[in-house]
N, CA, C and O atoms as CSV, one atom per row, in Angstrom:
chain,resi,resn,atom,element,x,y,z
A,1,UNK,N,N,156.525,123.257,33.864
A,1,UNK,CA,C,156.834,121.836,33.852
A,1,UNK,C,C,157.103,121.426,35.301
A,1,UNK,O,O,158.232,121.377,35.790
A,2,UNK,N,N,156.010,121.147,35.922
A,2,UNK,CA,C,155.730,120.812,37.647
A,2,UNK,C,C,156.693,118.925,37.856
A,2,UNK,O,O,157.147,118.480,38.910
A,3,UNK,N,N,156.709,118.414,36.833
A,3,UNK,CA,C,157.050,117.089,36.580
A,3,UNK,C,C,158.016,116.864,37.357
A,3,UNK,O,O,158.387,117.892,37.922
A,4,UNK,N,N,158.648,115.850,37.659
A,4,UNK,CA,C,160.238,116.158,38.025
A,4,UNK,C,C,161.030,114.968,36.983
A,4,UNK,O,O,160.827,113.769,37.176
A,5,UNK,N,N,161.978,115.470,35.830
A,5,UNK,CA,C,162.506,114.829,34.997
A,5,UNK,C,C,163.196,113.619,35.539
A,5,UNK,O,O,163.208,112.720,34.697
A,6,UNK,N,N,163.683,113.348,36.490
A,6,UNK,CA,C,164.369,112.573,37.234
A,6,UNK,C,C,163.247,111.247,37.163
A,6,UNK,O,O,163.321,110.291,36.391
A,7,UNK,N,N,162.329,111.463,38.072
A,7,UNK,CA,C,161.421,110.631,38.057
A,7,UNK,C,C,160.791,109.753,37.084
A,7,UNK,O,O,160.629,108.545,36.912
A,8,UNK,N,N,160.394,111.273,36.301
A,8,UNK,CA,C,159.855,110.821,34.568
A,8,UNK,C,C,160.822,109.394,34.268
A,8,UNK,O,O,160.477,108.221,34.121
A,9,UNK,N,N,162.325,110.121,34.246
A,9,UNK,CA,C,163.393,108.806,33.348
A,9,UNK,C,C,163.607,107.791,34.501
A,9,UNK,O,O,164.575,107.151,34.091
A,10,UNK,N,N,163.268,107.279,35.692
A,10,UNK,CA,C,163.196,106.225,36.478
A,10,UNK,C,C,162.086,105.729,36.032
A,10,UNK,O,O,162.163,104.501,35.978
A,11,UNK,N,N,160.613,106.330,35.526
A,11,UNK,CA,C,159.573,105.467,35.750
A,11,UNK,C,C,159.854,104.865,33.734
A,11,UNK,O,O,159.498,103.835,33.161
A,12,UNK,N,N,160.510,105.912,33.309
A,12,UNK,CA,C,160.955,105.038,31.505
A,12,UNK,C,C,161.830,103.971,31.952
A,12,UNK,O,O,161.718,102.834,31.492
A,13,UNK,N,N,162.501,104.209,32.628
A,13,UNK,CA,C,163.653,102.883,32.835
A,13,UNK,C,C,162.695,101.924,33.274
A,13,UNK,O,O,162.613,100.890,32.610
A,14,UNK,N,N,161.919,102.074,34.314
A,14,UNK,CA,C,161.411,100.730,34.768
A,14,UNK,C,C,159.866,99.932,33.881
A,14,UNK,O,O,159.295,98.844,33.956
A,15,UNK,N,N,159.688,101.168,33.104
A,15,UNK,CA,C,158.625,100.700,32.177
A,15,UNK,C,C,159.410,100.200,30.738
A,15,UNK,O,O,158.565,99.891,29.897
A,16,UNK,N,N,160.559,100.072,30.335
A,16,UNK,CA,C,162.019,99.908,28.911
A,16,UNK,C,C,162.006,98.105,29.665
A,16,UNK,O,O,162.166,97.066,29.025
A,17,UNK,N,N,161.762,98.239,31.185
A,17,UNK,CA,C,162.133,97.135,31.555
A,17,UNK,C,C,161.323,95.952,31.932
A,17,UNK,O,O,161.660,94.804,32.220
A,18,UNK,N,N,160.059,96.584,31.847
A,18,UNK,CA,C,158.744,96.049,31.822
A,18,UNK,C,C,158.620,95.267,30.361
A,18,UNK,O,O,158.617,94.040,30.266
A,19,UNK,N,N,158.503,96.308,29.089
A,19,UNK,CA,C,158.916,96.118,27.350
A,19,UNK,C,C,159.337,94.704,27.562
A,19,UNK,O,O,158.530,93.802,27.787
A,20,UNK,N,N,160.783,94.520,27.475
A,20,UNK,CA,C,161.511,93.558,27.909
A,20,UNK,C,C,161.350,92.208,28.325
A,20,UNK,O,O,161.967,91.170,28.087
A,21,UNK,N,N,160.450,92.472,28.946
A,21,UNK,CA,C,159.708,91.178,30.059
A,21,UNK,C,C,158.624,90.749,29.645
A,21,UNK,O,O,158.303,89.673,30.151
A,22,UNK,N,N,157.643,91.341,28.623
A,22,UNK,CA,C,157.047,90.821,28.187
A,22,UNK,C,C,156.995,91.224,26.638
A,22,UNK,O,O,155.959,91.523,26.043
A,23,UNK,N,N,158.358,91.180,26.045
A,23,UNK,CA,C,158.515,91.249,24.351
A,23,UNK,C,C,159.905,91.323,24.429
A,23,UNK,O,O,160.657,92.261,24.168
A,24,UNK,N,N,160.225,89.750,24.982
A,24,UNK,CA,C,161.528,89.881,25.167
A,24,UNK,C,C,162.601,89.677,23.376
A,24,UNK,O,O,163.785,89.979,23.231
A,25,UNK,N,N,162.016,89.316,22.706
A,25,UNK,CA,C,162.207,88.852,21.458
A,25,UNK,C,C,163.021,90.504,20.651
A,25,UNK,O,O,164.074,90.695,20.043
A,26,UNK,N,N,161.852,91.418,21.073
A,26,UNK,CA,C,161.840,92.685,20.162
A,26,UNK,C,C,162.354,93.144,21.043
A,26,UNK,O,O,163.343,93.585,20.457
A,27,UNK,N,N,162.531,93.500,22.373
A,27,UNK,CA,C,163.465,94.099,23.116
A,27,UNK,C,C,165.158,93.593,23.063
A,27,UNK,O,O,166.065,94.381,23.330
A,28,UNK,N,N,165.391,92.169,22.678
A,28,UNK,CA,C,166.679,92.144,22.559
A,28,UNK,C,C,166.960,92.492,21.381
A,28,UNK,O,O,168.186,92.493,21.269
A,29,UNK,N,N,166.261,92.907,20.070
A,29,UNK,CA,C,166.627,93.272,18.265
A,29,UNK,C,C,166.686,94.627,18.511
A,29,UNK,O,O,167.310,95.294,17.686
A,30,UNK,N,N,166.116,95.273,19.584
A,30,UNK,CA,C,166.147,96.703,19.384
A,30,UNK,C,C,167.225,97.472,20.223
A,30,UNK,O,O,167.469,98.669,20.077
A,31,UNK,N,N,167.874,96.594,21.169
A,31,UNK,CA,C,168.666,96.456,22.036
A,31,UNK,C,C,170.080,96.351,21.072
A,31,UNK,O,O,170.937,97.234,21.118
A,32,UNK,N,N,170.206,95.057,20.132
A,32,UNK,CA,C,171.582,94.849,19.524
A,32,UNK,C,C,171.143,96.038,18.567
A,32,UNK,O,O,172.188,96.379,18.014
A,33,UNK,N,N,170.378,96.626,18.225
A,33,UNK,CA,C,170.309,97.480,17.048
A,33,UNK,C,C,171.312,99.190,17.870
A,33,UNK,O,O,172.308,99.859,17.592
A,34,UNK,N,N,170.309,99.179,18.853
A,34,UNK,CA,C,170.840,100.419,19.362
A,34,UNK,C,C,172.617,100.323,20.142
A,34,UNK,O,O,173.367,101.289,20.284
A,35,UNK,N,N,172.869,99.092,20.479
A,35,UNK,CA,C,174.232,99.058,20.931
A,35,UNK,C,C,175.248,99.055,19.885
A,35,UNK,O,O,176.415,99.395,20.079
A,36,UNK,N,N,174.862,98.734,18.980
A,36,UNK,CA,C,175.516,99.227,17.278
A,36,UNK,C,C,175.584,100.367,17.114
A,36,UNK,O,O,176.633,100.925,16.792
A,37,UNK,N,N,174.596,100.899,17.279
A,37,UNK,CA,C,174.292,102.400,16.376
A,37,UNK,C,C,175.393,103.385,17.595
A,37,UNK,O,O,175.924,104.435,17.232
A,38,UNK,N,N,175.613,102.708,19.287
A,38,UNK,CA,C,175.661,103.932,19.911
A,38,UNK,C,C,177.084,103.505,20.077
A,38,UNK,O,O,177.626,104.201,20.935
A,39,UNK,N,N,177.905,102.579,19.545
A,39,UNK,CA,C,179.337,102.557,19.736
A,39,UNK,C,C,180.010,103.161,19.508
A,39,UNK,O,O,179.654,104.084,18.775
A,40,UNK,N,N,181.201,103.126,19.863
A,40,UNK,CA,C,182.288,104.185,19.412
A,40,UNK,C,C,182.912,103.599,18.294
A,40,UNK,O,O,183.247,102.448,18.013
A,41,UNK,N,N,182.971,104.547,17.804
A,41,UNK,CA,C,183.354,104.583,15.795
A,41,UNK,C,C,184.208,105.934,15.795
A,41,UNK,O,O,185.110,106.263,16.565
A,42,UNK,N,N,183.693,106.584,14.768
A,42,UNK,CA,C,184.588,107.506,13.973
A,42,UNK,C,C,183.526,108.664,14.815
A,42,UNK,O,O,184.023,109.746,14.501
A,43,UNK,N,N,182.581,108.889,15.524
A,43,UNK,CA,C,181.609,109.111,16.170
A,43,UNK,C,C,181.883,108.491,17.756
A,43,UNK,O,O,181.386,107.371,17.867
A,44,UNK,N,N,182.337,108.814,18.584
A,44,UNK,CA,C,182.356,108.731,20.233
A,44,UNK,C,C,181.069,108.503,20.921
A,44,UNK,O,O,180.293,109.446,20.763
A,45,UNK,N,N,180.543,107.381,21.748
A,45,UNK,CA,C,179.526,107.428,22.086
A,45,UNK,C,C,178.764,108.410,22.794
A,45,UNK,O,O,177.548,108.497,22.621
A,46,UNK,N,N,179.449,109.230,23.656
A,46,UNK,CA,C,179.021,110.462,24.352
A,46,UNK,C,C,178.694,111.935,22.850
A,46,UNK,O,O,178.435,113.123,23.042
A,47,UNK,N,N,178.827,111.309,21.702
A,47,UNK,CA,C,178.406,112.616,20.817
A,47,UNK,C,C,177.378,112.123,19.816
A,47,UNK,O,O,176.852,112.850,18.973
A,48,UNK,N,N,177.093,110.616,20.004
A,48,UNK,CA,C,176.478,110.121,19.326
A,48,UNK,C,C,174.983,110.394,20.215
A,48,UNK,O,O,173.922,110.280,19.601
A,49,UNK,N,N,174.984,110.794,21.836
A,49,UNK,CA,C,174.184,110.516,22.460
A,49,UNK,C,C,173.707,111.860,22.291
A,49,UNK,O,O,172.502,112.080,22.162
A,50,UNK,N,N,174.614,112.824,22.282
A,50,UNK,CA,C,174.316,114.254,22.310
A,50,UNK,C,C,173.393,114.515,20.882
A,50,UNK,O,O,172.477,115.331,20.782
A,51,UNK,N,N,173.737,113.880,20.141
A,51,UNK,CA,C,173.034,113.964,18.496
A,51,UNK,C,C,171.851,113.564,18.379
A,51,UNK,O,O,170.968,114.099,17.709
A,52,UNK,N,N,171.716,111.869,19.516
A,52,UNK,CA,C,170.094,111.499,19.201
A,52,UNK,C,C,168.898,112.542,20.397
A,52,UNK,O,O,167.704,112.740,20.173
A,53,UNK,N,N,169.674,113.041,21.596
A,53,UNK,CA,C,169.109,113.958,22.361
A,53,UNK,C,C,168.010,115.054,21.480
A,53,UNK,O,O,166.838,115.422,21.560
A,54,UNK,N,N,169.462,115.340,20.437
A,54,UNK,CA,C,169.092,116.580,19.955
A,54,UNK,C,C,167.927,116.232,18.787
A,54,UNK,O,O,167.328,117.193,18.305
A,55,UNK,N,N,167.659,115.123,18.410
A,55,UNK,CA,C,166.913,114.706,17.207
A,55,UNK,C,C,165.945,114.398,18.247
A,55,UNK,O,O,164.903,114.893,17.817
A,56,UNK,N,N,165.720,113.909,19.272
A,56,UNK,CA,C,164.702,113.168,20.171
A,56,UNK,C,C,163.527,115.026,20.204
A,56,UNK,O,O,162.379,115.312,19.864
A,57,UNK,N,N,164.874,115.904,20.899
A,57,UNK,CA,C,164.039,117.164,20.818
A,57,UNK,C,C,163.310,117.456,19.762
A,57,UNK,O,O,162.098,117.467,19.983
A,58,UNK,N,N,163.579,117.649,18.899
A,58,UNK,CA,C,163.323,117.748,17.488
A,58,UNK,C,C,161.870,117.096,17.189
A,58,UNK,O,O,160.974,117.717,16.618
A,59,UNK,N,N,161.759,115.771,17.648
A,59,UNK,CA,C,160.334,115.018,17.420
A,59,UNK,C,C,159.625,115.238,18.647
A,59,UNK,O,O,158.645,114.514,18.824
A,60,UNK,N,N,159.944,116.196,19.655
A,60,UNK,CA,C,158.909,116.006,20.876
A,60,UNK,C,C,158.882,114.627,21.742
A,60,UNK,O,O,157.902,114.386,22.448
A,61,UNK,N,N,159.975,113.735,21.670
A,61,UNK,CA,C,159.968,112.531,22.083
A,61,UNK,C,C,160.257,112.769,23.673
A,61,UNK,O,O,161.470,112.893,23.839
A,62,UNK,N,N,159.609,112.861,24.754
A,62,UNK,CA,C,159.717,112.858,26.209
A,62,UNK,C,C,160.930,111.759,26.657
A,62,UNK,O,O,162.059,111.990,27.089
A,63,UNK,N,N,160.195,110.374,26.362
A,63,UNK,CA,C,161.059,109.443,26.775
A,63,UNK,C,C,162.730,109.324,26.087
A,63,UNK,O,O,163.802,109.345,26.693
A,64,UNK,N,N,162.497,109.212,24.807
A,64,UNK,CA,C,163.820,109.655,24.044
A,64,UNK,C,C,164.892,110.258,24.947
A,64,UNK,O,O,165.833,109.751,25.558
A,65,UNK,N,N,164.166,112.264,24.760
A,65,UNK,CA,C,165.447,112.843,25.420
A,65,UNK,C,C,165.946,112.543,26.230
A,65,UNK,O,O,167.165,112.465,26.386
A,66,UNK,N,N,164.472,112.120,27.487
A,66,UNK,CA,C,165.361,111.900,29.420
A,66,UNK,C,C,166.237,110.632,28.828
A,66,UNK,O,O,167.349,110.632,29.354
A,67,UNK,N,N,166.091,109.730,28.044
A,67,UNK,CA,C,167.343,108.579,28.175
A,67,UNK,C,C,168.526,108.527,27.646
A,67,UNK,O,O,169.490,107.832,27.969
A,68,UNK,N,N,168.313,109.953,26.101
A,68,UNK,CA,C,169.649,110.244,25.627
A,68,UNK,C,C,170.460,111.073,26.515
A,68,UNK,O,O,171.667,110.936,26.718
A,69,UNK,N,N,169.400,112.258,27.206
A,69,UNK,CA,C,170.698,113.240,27.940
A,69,UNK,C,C,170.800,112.570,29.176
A,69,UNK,O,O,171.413,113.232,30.014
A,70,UNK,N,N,170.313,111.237,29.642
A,70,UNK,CA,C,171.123,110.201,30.547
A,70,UNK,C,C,172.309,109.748,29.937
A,70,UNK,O,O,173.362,109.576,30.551
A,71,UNK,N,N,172.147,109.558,28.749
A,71,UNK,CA,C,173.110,108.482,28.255
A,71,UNK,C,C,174.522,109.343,28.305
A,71,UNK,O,O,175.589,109.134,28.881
A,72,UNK,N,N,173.957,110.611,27.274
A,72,UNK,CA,C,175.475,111.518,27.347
A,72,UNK,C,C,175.713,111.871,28.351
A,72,UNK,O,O,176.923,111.814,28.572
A,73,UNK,N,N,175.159,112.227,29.118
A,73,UNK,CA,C,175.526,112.297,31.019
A,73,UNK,C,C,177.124,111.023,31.583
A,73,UNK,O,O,178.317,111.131,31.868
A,74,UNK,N,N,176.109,109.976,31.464
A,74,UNK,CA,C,176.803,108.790,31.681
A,74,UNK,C,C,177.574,108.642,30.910
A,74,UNK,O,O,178.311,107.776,31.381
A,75,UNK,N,N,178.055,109.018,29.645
A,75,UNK,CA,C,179.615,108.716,29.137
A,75,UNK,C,C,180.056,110.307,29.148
A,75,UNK,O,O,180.751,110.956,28.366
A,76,UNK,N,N,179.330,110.679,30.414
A,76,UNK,CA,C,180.947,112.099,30.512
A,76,UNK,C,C,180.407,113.694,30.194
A,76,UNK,O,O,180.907,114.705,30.688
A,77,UNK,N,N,179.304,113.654,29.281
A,77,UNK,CA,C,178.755,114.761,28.885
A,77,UNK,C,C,179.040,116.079,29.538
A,77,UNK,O,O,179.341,115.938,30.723
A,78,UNK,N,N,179.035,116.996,29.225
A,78,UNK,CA,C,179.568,117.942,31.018
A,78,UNK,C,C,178.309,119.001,30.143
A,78,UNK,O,O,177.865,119.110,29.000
A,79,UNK,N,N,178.071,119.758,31.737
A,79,UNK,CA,C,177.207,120.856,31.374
A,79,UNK,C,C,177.004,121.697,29.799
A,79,UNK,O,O,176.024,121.988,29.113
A,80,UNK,N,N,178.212,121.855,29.695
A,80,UNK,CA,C,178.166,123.346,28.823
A,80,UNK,C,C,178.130,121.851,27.504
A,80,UNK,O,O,177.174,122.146,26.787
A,81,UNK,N,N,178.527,120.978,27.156
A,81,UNK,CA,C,178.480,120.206,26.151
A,81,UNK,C,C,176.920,120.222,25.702
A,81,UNK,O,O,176.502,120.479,24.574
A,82,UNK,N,N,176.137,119.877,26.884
A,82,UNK,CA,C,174.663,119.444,26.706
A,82,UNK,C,C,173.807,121.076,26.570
A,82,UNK,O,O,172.753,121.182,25.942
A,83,UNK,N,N,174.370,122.065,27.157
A,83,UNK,CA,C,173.844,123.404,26.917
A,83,UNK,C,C,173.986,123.783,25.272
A,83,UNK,O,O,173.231,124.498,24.614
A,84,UNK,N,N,174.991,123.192,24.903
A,84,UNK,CA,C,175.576,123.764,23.591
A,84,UNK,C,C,174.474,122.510,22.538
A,84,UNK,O,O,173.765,122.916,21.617
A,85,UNK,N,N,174.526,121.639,22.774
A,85,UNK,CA,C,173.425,120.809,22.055
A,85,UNK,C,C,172.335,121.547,22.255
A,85,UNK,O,O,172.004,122.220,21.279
A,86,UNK,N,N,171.592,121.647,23.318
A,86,UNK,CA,C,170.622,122.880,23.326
A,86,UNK,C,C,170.326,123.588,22.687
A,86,UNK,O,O,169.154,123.661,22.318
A,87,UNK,N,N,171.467,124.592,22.195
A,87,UNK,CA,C,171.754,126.107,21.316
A,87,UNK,C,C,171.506,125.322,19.914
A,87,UNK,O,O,170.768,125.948,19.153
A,88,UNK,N,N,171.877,124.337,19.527
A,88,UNK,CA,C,171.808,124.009,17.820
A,88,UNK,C,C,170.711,123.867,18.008
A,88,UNK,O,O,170.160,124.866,17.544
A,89,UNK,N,N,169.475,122.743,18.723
A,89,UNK,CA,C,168.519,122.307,18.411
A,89,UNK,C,C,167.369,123.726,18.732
A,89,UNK,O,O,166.185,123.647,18.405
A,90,UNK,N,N,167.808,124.661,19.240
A,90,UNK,CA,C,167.033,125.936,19.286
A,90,UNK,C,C,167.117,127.018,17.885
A,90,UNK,O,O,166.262,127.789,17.447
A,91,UNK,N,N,168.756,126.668,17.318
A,91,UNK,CA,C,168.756,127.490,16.448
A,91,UNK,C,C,168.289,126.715,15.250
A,91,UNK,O,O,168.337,127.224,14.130
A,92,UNK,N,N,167.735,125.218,15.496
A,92,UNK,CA,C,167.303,124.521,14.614
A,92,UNK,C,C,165.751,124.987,14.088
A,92,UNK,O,O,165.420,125.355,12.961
A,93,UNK,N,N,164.960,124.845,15.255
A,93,UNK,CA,C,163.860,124.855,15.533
A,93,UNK,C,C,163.320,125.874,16.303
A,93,UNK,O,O,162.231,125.647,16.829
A,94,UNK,N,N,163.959,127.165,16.516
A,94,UNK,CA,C,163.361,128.081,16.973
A,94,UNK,C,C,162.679,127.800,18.209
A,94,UNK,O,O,163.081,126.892,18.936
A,95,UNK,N,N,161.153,128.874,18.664
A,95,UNK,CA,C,160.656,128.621,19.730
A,95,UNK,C,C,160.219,127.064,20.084
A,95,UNK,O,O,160.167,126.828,21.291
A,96,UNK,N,N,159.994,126.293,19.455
A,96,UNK,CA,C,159.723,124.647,19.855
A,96,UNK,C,C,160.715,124.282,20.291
A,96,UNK,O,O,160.710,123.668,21.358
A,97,UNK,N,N,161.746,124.509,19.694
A,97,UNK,CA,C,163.190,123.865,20.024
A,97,UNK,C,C,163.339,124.346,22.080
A,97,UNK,O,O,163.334,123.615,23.071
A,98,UNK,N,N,163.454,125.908,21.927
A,98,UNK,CA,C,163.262,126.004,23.373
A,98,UNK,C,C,162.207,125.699,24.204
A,98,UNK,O,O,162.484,125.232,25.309
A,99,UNK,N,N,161.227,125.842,23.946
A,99,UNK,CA,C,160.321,124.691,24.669
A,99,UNK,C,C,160.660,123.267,24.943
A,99,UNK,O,O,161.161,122.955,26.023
A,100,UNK,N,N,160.424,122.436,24.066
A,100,UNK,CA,C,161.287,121.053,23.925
A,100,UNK,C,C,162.326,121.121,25.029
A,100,UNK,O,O,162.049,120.415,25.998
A,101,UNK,N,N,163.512,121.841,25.109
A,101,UNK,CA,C,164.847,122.263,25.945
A,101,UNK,C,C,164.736,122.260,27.092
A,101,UNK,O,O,165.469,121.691,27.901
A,102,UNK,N,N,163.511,123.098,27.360
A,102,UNK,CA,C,163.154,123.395,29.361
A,102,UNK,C,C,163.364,121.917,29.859
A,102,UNK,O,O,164.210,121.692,30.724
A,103,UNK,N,N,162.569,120.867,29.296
A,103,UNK,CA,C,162.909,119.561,29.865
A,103,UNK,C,C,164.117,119.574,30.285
A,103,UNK,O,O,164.169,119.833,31.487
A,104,UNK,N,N,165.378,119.357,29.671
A,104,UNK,CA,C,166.550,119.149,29.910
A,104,UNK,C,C,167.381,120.193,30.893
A,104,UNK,O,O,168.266,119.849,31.677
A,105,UNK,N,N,166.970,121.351,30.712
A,105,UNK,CA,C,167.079,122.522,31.413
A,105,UNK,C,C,167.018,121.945,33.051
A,105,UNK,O,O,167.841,122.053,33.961
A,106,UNK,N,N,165.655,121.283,32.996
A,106,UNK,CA,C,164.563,121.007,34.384
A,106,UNK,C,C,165.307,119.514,35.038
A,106,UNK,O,O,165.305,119.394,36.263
A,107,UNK,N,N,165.811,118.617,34.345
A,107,UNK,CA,C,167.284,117.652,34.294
A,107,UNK,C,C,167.887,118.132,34.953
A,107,UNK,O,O,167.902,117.801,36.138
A,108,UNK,N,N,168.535,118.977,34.538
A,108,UNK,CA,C,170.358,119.655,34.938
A,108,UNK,C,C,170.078,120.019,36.215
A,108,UNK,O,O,170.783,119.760,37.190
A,109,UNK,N,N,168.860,120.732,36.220
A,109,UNK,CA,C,168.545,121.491,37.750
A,109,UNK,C,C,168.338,120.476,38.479
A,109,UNK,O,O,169.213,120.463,39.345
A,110,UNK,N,N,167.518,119.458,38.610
A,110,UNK,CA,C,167.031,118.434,39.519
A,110,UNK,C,C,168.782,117.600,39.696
A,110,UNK,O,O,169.184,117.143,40.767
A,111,UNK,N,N,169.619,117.574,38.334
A,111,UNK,CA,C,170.526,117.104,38.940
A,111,UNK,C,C,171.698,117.929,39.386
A,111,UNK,O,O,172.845,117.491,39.471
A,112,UNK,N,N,171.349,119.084,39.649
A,112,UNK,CA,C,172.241,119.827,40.691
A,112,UNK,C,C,173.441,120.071,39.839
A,112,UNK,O,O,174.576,119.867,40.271
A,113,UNK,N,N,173.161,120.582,38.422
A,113,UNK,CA,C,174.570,120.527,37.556
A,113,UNK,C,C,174.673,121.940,37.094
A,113,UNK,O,O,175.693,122.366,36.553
A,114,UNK,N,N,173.176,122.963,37.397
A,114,UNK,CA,C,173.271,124.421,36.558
A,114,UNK,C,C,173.471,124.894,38.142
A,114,UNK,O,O,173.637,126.083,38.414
């Protein structure tokens, strides 16, 4: 994976923001939908983020993961939290699961956190 994940989730952010600009209608319904879903409840937003990460892996979703394991990043996530999400969605899904993972793996490294 020659990519650099960093990049990948700058060029999703600025293409989420592109969406937006020209479907601004469905970008703000999907927007109040997801600021619902990712509040803090009985569920903490930093575990809610760790959960859709781990489901994003799960479907092979590229863009997904880089913006969930941003998200849990950004409310606090710490290494071994997001390693340990890792370990379920591997012991979920076996070898895909670790495949899927290197992405995030390739994250942590670019952000200087392993």
């Amino acid at each position: 994976m020659s990519e650099s994940q960093v990049a990948l989730n700058k060029n999703r952010a600025k293409n989420l923001g592109r969406f937006a600009e020209v479907m601004p209608e469905t970008a703000k319904q999907i927007k109040a939908q997801m600021d619902e879903a990712y509040k803090d409840g009985a569920l903490d937003t930093k575990t809610k983020r760790l959960m859709a990460m781990a489901v994003a892996l799960g479907a092979g979703c590229r863009n997904c993961v880089l913006g969930h394991a941003m998200g849990a990043l950004d409310k606090g996530a710490t290494k071994e939290e997001i390693l340990e999400t890792l370990a379920v969605v591997t012991s979920m899904r076996g070898t895909t699961g670790v495949a899927e993972s290197l992405r995030v793996i390739q994250l942590l490294d670019e952000l200087e956190m392993l």
